[in-house]
C-alpha positions, -999 to 999 in steps of 0.1 A, spaced: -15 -155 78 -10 -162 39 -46 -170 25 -32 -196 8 -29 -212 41 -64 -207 56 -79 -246 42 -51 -259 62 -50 -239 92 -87 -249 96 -81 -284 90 -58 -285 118 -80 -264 139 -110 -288 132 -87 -320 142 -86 -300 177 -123 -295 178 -131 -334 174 -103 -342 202 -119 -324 231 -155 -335 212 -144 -374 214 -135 -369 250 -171 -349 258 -190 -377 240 -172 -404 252 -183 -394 285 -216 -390 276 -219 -420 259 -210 -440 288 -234 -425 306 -261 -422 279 -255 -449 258 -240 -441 219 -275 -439 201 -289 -415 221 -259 -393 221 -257 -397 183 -299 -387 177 -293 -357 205 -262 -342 194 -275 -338 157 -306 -318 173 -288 -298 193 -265 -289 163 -295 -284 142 -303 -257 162 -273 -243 167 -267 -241 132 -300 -223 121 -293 -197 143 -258 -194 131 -264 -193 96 -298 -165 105 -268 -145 117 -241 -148 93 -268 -146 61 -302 -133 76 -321 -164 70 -328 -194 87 -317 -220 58 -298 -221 25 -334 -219 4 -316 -205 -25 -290 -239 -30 -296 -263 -59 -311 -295 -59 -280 -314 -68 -261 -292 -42 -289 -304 -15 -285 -337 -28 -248 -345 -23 -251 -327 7 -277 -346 19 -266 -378 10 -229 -363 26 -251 -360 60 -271 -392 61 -235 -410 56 -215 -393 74 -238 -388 107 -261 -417 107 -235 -443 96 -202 -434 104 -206 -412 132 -231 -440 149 -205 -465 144 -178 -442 155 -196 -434 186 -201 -466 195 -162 -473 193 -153 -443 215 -175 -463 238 -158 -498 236 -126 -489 234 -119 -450 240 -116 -421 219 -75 -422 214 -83 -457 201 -112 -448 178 -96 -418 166 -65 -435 158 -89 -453 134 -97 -422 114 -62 -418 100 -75 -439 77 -96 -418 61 -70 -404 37 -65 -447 27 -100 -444 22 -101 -415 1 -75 -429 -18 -88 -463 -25 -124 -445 -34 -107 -425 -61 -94 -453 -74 -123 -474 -73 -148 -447 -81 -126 -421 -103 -104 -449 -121 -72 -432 -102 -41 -450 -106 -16 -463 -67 23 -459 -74 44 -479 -54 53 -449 -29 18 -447 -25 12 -484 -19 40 -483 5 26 -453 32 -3 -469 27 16 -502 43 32 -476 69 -1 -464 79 -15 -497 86 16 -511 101 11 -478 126 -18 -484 131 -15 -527 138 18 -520 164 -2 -497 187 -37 -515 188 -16 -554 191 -3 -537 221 -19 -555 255 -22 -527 277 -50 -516 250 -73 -548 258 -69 -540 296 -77 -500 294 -107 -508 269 -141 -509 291 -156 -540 280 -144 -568 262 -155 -559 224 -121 -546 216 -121 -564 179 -157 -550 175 -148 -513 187 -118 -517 162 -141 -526 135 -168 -497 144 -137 -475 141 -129 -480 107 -167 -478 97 -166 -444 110 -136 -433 92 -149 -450 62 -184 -430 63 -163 -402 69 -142 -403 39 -173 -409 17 -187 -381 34 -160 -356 24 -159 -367 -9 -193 -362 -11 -192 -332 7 -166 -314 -17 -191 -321 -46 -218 -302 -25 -192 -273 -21 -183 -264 -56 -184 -230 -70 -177 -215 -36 -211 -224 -15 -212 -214 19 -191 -241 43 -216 -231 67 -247 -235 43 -232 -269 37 -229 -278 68 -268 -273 78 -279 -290 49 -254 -319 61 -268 -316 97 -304 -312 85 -304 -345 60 -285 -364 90 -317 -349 116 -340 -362 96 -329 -396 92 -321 -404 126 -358 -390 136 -373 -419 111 -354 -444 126 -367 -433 161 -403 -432 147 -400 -467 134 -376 -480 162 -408 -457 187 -378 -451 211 -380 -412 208 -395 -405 244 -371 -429 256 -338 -411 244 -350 -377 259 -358 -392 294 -323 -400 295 -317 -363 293 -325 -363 333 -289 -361 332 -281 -331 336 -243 -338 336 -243 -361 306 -267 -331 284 -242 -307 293 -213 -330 278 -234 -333 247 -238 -296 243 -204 -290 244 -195 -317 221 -219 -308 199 -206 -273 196 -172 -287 189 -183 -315 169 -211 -311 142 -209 -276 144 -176 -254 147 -153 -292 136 -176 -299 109 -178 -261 96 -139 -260 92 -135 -292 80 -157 -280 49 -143 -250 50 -107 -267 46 -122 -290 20 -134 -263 1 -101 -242 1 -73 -269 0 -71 -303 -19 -94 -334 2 -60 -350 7 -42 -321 24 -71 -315 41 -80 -352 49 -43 -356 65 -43 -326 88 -75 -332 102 -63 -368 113 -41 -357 138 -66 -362 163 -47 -395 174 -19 -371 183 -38 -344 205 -58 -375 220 -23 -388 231 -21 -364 264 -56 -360 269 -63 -391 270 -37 -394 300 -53 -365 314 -88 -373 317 -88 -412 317 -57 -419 332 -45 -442 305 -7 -457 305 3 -440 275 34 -461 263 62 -454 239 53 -479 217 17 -464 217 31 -426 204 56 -442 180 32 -464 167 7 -433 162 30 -411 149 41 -436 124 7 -440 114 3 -398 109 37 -406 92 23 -429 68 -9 -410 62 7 -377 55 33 -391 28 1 -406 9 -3 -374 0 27 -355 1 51 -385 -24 
């Protein structure tokens, strides 16, 4: 493969790893409940992650990174895994994973509209207008009915709205991310110092919230932990380690795109393993959406 390719070749790998991870914690959620999967996973990756990174570097943590890399790295984790991810996980809950993932293609919207706000980037009008495609996507697939009668309870405006929250904390976590990264610094690295910020939040909101002991008796199930393991793997650690690796070698928009076609992998499984009616309108409307989000950065 041309090296060239390898930041986009991940990203697309990584949008596999976090279709078969939103299918592991959507089951685990609805058996564990979303906060508990969300404080769990990040331990488990924790660990997974300082062994990794003892075995690619021969040490157990990144001691040697700067303070401003830890600290748009950190700040990266405590966004992305406490606030977007909680709210994300939450959605997969109310109203599925090809639902909530349909949600993140717009991250690249977000990533747009942050440059502009943040980096005084200027919209075109073909910009504006796969912007409007994206949305309009988006709209014709979640107006459909058949959505409101597959979802599990009846917070299907609330699980839309979780949805984008999540891919809004996930664009501001790439961005933040890709400022962590600069100068070539270890996607892996990253990615514990990420994982390790995000640990350490969610274990002070269970000290305040004193609900630790009650998030690990849930672990009782055994079938649920194993879920979480697996997603965790997926998730947090192998998606989240090639989607800084892709940020890191291709432009946040290129990668950004590819890694949103989640919706599109999520379109079989979902048929597969929850037995959803998955209608024609439903893959047009999510292909126009990819559509939409892949010319905001390709016009």
């Amino acid at each position: 493969m041309n090296s060239d390719l390898y930041g986009e070749f991940a990203s697309i790998l990584t949008a596999l790893c976090w279709s078969f991870g939103s299918l592991l914690f959507t089951f685990s959620s609805r058996r564990l409940g979303s906060g508990t999967v969300n404080r769990v996973r990040l331990w488990i990756a924790l660990i997974l992650l300082v062994g990794l990174h003892l075995v690619m570097f021969g040490t157990l943590f990144p001691f040697n990174a700067d303070p401003k890399r830890f600290f748009w790295l950190g700040l990266s984790g405590l966004i992305g895994y406490i606030i977007g991810d909680g709210m994300l996980f939450e959605s997969f809950v109310l109203i599925g994973p090809r639902l909530a993932m349909l949600m993140m293609t717009l991250v690249p919207i977000f990533s747009t509209a942050l440059a502009w706000l943040f980096l005084g980037e200027t919209l075109s009008v073909l910009e504006t207008s796969a912007i409007a495609i994206t949305l309009f996507g988006i709209a014709w697939v979640v107006s459909e009915k058949k959505n409101r009668e597959q979802t599990t309870s009846n917070g299907f405006g609330i699980g839309l709205l979780l949805g984008m929250g999540g891919a809004l904390g996930q664009a501001i976590g790439l961005l933040l991310a890709k400022k962590g990264l600069e100068g070539n610094f270890s996607a892996i690295s990253g990615n514990l110092i990420r994982i390790l910020a995000g640990s350490a939040g969610i274990a002070i909101i269970s000290l305040f919230k004193r609900d630790i002991m009650a998030h690990i008796r849930k672990l009782k199930d055994t079938i649920a932990l194993k879920q979480v393991i697996l997603a965790s793997t997926l998730g947090p650690v192998v998606g989240v380690v090639l989607s800084l690796y892709a940020v890191s070698h291709t432009e946040i928009g290129v990668a950004s795109t590819l890694m949103s076609l989640s919706p599109l992998f999520l379109l079989p499984l979902s048929k597969i393993f929850f037995k959803e009616q998955i209608t024609q309108r439903a893959i047009a409307g999510t292909v126009i959406a990819l559509i939409g989000s892949i010319l905001l950065f390709f016009i």
